[in-house]
C-alpha positions, 0 to 999 in steps of 0.5 A: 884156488878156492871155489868160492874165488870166482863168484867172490871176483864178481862182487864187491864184497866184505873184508874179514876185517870188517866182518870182526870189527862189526861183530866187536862193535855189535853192529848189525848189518854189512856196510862196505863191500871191498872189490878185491876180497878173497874167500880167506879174507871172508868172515866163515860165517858168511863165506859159504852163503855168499859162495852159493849166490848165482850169477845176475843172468840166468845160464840158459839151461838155468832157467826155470820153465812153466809152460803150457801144452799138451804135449809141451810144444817144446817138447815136440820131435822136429818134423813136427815143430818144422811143420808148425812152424816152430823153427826158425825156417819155418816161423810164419806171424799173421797179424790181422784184424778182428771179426767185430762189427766195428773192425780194425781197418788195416791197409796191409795185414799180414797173412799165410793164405796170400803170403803176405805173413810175416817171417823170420827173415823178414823179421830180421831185415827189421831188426838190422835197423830196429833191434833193441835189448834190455834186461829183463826177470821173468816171473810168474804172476802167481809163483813166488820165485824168479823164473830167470833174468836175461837180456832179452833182444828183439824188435818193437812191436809197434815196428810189425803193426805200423807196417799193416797200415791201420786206418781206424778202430784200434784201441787193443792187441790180441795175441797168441802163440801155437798149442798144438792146434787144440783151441782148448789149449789156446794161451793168450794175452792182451796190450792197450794199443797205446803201451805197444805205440809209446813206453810209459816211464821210459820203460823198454819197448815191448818186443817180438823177441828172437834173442836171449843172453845174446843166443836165439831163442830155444823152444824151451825159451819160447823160440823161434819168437815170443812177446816180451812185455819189459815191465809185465809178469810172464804171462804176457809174454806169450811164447812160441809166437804165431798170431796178433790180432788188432782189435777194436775192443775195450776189454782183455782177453788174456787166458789169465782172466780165468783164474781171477788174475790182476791181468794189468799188474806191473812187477812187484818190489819185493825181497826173499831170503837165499840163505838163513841158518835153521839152527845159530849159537846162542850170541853169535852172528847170523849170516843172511843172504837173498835177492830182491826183484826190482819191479816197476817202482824201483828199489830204494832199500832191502831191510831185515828184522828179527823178532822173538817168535810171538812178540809181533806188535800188535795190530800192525799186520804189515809190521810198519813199527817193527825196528827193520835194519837195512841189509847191504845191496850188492854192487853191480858184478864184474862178470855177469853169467848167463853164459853171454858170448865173450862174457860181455852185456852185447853193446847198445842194451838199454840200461848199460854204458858203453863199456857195459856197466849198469846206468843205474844201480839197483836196475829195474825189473832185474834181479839183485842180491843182497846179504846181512850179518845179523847180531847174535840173539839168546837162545830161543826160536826167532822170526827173521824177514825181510822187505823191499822199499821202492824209490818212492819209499813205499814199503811192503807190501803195499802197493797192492799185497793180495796174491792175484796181482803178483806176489809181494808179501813180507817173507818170514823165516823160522830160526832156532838159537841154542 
C-alpha cells in the first residue's frame, strides 16, 4: 500500500483523469474532488503535496507549545506540581471578588482558606450535567502559523460564577493561572462579563477546559484546567488555571496590554500556503497546496493569484484588482486524527451531527486546507499568493490588517520557472 493511501481515504480528492483534462484544456484550479482517488489515480504532480497534508486535529504531542514560565510549569518534576496544584488531585480554583472600592458583591465566593475553593471532583460533578465540546485552532495573536486544532471539552464559565451568587457590581473577569509563585511571571486575561453570561453569534460558550481531543488535559496543554475562549487568540485562554477574580472595573488587564496588543481581537480569516514548488518547468502546471483559518467571519472562498515579479498594479497595496482564482477547499475528512478515542468526534460536540459529521463546512474557528493546480507560466521568477474571503464577502486583509490584532496579511511566495 502506498503511504499516501491513508491520508488520500480521508479527503475527496482529484482523479488522475481530472487532473489531465484540466491541463489540456488549460484550466487553473481543481474543480471536483472524487472520495474514492488512490495515490495511482493522482496526478504526480500534486500527489506528493497532498501526501504531506496532516490530519484536521492536531495529535496531541503535535501541537505547538509557546508557553511562559521560568521554569515552564509543565516542565515542573512531579512533587512540585503536586504541591501547587497542578495535578488533577490537587487542582484548587478560587474565585472572588476584587479589592476596589466599589467591590463585586458575591454571596458565595470560593476560597482555599475556608475550603470552599473549588476542585476537580467538584468540577466534574458539573460537568455531568454541564459539559460542553467544540472545535476549536488555537493561534497566537502574534505568530503567523496555528498552533493546533482540537475539540476542546469542558464546562461554561458562567456555570462556576452563578454559583458564587453575585449581587451587584459586576461588569469584568480577571483570571490567571500559576507561574511558579513569581508575581513578575504572572500571566493574565480579562472577559466582559456579558461574553461569560451569553455566546454572541452563537459562538460556543467559554469554558474551564479539562479535555482535549477526548483525553485530560497534559501540563504541556494547560492541565489540569485552563480557559478556553472559542472565538479569542491564545492568550485568552490561560493555561495551568488557578485564580478568577470578579470585578467591577471597566478596563482589561490582560498581560498582552504590555505589548500594545489588540486584547479584543477575534481570529482573523486568512490563508497561507503548505506547499509551493521553488523551482517548476517553464509551461508546466504548478501544485499548491495550504490551509485557511476560518475566524469569526466565516470563510466563503480561499483564492490565488500568480503575478510576474514586479508587475504588481499600481496603487493597489491590498491587490483588490489582481485577477485572483479560486482554489478548491477540501471537503470534510473521513478520518479526522488527533488521535481521538475510537477515531471518532466524542458525541454532542457543538458543530457536528450525530454520526459526526460537520454541520456546516468550512467550520468556524477551525483549520481547513485547500489545493490548486495552477497553469504553467514562461520562465521567469513569479509571485504566487493567496487570501481568504469571509461569508461577508470581505476579502483580505480587511477587516483590521496590522499585526497587533492578529495576523491576517496576504501571504506571498517567491517562485522560479526555468
Amino acid at each position: 500500500m502506498s503511504p499516501l493511501d491513508p491520508f488520500l481515504s480521508e479527503h475527496q480528492l482529484l482523479t488522475r483523469r481530472f487532473f489531465l483534462s484540466v491541463g489540456a484544456a488549460g484550466a487553473s484550479l481543481i474543480a471536483a474532488w472524487p472520495r474514492t482517488a488512490r495515490a495511482n489515480e493522482l496526478a504526480p504532480e500534486l500527489a506528493e503535496a497532498i501526501g504531506k497534508l496532516e490530519s484536521f486535529l492536531t495529535p496531541l504531542d503535535k501541537f505547538r507549545d509557546v508557553s511562559r514560565g521560568k521554569p515552564l510549569p509543565h516542565s515542573l518534576p512531579p512533587e512540585k506540581k503536586t504541591e501547587v496544584g497542578l495535578t488533577r488531585e490537587t487542582w484548587k480554583l478560587e474565585v472572588v471578588s476584587d479589592t476596589d472600592k466599589s467591590v463585586t458583591r458575591l454571596k458565595k465566593p470560593m476560597k482555599k482558606e475556608d475550603g470552599t475553593a473549588l476542585d476537580f471532583n467538584g468540577l466534574m460533578q458539573i460537568a455531568e450535567t454541564h459539559a460542553v465540546r467544540f472545535a476549536k485552532v488555537m493561534t497566537c495573536l502574534n505568530i503567523g502559523c496555528p498552533l493546533g486544532t482540537g475539540i476542546w471539552e469542558g464546562v461554561p464559565l458562567r456555570e462556576i460564577i452563578w454559583r458564587t451568587q453575585p449581587v451587584e457590581n459586576l461588569r469584568r473577569v480577571f483570571y490567571y493561572g500559576y507561574h511558579n509563585d513569581d508575581p513578575g511571571q504572572m500571566f493574565r486575561s480579562s472577559l466582559p462579563i456579558g461574553r461569560v453570561f451569553e455566546d454572541p453569534y452563537d459562538l460556543p460558550p467559554v469554558i474551564l477546559c479539562y479535555k482535549l481531543n477526548g483525553q485530560f488535559l497534559s501540563p504541556e496543554r494547560g492541565g489540569p484546567v485552563r480557559v478556553v475562549v472559542p472565538e479569542a487568540y491564545g492568550f485568552k485562554s490561560i493555561k495551568w488555571l488557578s485564580h478568577i477574580v470578579l470585578t467591577n472595573l471597566g478596563f482589561a488587564n490582560d498581560t498582552y496590554i504590555d505589548g500594545n496588543n489588540d486584547v479584543d481581537s477575534p481570529l482573523k480569516t486568512w490563508a497561507a500556503t503548505l506547499s509551493v514548488p521553488k523551482e517548476v518547468a517553464a509551461n508546466q502546471p504548478i501544485p499548491v497546496t495550504g490551509y485557511a483559518q476560518v475566524g469569526i467571519s466565516g470563510l466563503s472562498k480561499v483564492q490565488v493569484w500568480i503575478c510576474p515579479k514586479g508587475q504588481e498594479p499600481e496603487n493597489d497595496p491590498n491587490f483588490t484588482t489582481a485577477k485572483w482564482t479560486d482554489a478548491t477547499i477540501l471537503a470534510p475528512p473521513k478520518v479526522w486524527g488527533g488521535d481521538l478515542p475510537d477515531g471518532k468526534i466524542p458525541a454532542g460536540t457543538q458543530g457536528f451531527e450525530a454520526d459526526g459529521s460537520p454541520k456546516t463546512w468550512p467550520m468556524r474557528l477551525s483549520k481547513i486546507h485547500w489545493a490548486a493546480l495552477l497553469p504553467g507560466q514562461p520562465a521567469g521568477e513569479y509571485t504566487l499568493r493567496s487570501r481568504t474571503v469571509d461569508e461577508k464577502g470581505q476579502a483580505q486583509p480587511m477587516p483590521r490588517p496590522f499585526r497587533k490584532s492578529g495576523h491576517a496579511a496576504i501571504e506571498q511566495v517567491s517562485l522560479v520557472v526555468k
